[in-house]
MARLUM-760987 format. One record per atom (N, C-alpha, C): residue in one letter; x, y negated, z negated. Coordinates in pm, whole numbers, padded with zeros to 5 digits, always signed. Atoms other than C-alpha are relative to their C-alpha. Layout:
% residues N
AXYZ/...
END
This chain:
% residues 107
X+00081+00120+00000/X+00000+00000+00000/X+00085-00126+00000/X-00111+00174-00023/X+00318-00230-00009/X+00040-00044-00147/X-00025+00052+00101/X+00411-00477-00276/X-00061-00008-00095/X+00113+00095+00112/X+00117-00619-00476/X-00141+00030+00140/X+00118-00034-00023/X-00239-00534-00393/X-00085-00163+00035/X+00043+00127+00002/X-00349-00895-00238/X+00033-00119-00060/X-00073+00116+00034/X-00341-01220-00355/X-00055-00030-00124/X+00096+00048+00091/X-00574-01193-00672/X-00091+00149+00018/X+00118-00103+00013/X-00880-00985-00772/X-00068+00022+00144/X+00091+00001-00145/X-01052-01070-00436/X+00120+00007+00097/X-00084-00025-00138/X-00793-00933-00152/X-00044-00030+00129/X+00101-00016-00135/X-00828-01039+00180/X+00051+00117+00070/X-00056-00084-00070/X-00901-00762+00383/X+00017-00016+00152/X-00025+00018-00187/X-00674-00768+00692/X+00055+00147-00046/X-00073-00148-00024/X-00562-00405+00817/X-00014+00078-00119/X+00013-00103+00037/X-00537-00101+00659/X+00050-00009-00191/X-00054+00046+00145/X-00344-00202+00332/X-00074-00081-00062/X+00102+00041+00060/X-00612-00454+00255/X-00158+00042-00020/X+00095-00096+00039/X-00899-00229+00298/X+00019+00098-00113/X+00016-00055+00077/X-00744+00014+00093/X+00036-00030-00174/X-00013+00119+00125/X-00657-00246-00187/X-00177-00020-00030/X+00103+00022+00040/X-01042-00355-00199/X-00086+00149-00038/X+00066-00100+00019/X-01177+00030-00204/X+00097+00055-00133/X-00048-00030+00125/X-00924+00090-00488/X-00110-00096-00148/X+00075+00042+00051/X-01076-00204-00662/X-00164-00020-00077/X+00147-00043+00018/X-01429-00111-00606/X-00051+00116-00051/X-00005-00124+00098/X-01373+00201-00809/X-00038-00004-00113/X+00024+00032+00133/X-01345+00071-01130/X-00128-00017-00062/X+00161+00035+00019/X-01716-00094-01154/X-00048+00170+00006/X+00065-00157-00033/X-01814+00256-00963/X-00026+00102-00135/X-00004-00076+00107/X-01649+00460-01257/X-00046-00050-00138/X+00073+00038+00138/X-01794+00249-01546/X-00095+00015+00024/X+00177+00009+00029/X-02170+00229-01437/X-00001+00147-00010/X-00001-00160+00033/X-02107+00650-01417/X+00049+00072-00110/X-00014+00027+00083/X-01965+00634-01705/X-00133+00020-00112/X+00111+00039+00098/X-02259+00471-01868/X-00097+00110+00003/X+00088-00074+00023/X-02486+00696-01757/X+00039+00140-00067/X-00067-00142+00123/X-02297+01004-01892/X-00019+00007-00115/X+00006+00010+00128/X-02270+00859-02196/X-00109+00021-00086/X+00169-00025+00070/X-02696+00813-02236/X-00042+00116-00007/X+00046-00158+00009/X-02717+01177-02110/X+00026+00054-00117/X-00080-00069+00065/X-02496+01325-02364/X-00039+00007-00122/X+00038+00044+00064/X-02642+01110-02637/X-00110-00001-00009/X+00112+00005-00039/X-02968+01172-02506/X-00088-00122-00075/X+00039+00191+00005/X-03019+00763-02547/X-00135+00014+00098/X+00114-00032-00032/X-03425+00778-02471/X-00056-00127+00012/X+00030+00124+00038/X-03493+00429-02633/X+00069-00094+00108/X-00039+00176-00069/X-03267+00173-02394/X-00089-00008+00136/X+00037+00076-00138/X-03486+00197-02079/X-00145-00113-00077/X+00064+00052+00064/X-03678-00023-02293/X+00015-00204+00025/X-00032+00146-00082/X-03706-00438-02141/X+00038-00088-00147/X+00026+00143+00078/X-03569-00709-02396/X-00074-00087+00008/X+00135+00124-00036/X-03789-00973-02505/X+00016-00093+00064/X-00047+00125-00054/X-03605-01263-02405/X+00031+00003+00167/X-00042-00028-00142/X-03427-01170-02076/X-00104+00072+00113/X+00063-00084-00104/X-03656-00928-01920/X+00081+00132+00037/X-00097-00123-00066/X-03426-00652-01844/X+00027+00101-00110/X+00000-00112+00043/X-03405-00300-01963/X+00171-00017-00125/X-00131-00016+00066/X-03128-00227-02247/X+00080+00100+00047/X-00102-00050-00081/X-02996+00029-02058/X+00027-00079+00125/X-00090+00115-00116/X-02879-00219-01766/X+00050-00125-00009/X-00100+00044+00009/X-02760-00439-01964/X+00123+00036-00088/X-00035-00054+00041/X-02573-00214-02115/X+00121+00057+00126/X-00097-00014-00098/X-02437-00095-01772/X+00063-00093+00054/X-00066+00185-00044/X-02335-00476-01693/X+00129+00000-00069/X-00114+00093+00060/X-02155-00514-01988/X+00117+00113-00004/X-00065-00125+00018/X-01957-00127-01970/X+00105-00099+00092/X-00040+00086-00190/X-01905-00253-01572/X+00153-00094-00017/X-00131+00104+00038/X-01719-00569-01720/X+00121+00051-00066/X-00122-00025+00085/X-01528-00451-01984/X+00067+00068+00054/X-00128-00080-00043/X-01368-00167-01801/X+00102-00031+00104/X-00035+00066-00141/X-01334-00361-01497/X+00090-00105-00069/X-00119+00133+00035/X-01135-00638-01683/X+00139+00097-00090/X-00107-00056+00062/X-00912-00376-01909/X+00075+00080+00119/X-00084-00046-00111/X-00833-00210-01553/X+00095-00080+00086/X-00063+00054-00101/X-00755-00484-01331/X+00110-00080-00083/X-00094+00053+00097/X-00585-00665-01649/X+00123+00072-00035/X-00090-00109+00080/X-00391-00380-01762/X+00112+00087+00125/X-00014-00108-00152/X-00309-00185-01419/X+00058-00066+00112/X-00045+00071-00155/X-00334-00367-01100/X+00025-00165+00018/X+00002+00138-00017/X-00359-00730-01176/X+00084-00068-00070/X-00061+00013+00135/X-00117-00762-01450/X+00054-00146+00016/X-00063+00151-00036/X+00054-01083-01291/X-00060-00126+00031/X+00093+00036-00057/X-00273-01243-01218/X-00041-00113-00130/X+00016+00015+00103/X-00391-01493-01468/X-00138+00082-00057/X+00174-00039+00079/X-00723-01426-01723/X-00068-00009+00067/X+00096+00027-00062/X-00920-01602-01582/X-00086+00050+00113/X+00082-00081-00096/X-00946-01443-01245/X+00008+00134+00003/X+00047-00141+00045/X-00950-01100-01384/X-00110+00022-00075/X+00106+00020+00076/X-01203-01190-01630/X-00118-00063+00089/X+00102+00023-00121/X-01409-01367-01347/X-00043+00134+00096/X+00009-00155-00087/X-01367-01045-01100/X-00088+00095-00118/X+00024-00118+00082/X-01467-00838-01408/X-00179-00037+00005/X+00126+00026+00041/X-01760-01070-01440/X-00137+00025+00093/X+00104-00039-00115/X-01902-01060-01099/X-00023+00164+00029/X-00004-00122-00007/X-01835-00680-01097/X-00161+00016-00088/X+00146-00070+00065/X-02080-00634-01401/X-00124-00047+00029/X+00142+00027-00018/X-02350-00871-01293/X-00020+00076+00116/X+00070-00075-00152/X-02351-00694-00947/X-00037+00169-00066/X+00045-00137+00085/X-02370-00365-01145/X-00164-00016-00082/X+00130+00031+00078/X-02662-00505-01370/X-00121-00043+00096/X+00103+00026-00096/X-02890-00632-01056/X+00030+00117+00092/X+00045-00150-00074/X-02795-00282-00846/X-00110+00086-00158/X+00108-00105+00059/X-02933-00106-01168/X-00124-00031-00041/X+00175+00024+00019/X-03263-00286-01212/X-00035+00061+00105/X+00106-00122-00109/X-03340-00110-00866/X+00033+00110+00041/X-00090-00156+00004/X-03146+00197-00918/X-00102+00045-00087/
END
């Protein structure tokens, strides 16, 4: 894949090395929302498809939002982004989990 995986959380993809930089990336989210659900199976967690009052949204999805984030920021922080500042690892992490939390309201 070369030197460094892009220029930041968001790679542009040119050619083959930047495609497979963004499909590395797009793993992480992948393996936390699968993750999450493992975890409810296992635990046989019955209660979170249940909507908060305030927000509207199920406690299991935001539950998969916030997995989404956290793993997604201890990966790209820890792993691939290490040279990157906070901010845009913690941003990347962020858009990861909200796009995780609006796929699973219609998942």
């Amino acid at each position: 894949m070369g030197k460094r995986c892009g220029s930041g959380p968001f790679p542009l993809i040119v050619g083959a090395a930047g495609l497979a930089c963004f499909l590395l990336h797009f793993r992480y989210p992948e393996v936390a929302w699968i993750a999450w659900y493992l975890i409810l199976n296992a635990t046989h967690a019955t209660g979170f498809d249940v909507d908060a009052l305030v927000i509207q949204v199920s406690w299991e999805d935001v539950g998969s939002g916030a997995l989404t984030l956290f793993a997604t920021a201890l990966a790209l922080g820890l792993v691939t982004q290490r040279r990157e500042p906070a901010s845009r690892v913690v941003g990347a992490a962020s858009i990861a989990g909200l796009v995780a939390l609006i796929l699973d309201i219609f998942v």
